[in-house]
C-alpha positions in Angstrom: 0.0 0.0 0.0 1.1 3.7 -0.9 2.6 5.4 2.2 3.4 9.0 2.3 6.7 10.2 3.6 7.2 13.6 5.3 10.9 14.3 4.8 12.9 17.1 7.0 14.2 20.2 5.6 17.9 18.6 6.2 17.1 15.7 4.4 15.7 16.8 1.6 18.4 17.4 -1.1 18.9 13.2 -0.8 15.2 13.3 -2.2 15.9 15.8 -4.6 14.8 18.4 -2.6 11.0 17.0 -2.3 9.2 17.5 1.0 7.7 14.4 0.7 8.1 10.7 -1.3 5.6 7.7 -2.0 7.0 4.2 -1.1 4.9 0.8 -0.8 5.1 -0.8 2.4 3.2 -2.5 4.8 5.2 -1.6 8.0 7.7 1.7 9.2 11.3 -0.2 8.5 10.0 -1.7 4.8 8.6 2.2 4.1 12.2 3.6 5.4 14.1 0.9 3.6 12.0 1.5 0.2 12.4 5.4 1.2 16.2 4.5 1.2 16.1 2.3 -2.0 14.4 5.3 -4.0 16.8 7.8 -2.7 19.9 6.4 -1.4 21.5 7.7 2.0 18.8 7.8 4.0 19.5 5.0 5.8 22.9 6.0 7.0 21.6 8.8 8.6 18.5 7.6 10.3 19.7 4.7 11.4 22.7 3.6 13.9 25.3 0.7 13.2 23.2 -2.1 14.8 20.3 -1.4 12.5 18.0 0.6 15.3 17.2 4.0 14.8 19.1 7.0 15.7 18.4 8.6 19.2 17.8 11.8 17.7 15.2 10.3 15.1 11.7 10.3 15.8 9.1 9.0 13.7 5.6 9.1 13.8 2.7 6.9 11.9 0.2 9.7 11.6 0.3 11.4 15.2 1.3 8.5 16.9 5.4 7.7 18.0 6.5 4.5 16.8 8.0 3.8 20.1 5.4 4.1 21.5 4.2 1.1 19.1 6.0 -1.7 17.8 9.0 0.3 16.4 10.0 -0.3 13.4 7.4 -3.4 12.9 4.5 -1.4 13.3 2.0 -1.9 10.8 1.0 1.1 8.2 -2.4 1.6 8.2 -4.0 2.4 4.6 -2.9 6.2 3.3 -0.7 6.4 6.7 1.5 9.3 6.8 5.2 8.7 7.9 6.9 11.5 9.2 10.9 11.6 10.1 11.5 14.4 12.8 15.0 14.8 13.8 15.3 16.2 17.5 16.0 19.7 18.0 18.1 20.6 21.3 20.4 23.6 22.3 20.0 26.9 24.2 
């Protein structure tokens, strides 16, 4: 099913500068990894050495935190909207 994928300013220039991609998945890691297969280098910077995502990454299936879920094997829900939000800190 078609999965909509908000992308972060910073990220954007890997996805040709688009706010947003379409991928077919059925959970969060095959809609990153399809994200990643259409625009390569998304991967190394959302997720860590072991696989798991980035402390700094959130992501969200609609409103709802993925941790808060099944993580990564949470299941998309028809039209679901992905979002990647990178953490924002300083002072």
């Amino acid at each position: 099913m078609a999965v909509t994928i908000r992308i972060p300013t910073q990220l954007r220039p890997l996805a040709g500068g688009n706010a947003t991609a379409v991928v077919d998945a059925t959970t969060v890691g095959g809609a990153l990894a399809n994200l990643d297969a259409a625009h390569p280098g998304f991967s190394e910077r959302i997720f860590d050495e072991a696989g798991s995502l980035r402390r700094f990454v959130n992501v969200f299936v609609d409103d709802e935190d993925i941790r808060f879920l099944d993580g990564l094997d949470t299941t998309l829900p028809g039209n679901a909207t992905l979002s990647i939000v990178p953490a924002v800190a300083g002072g």
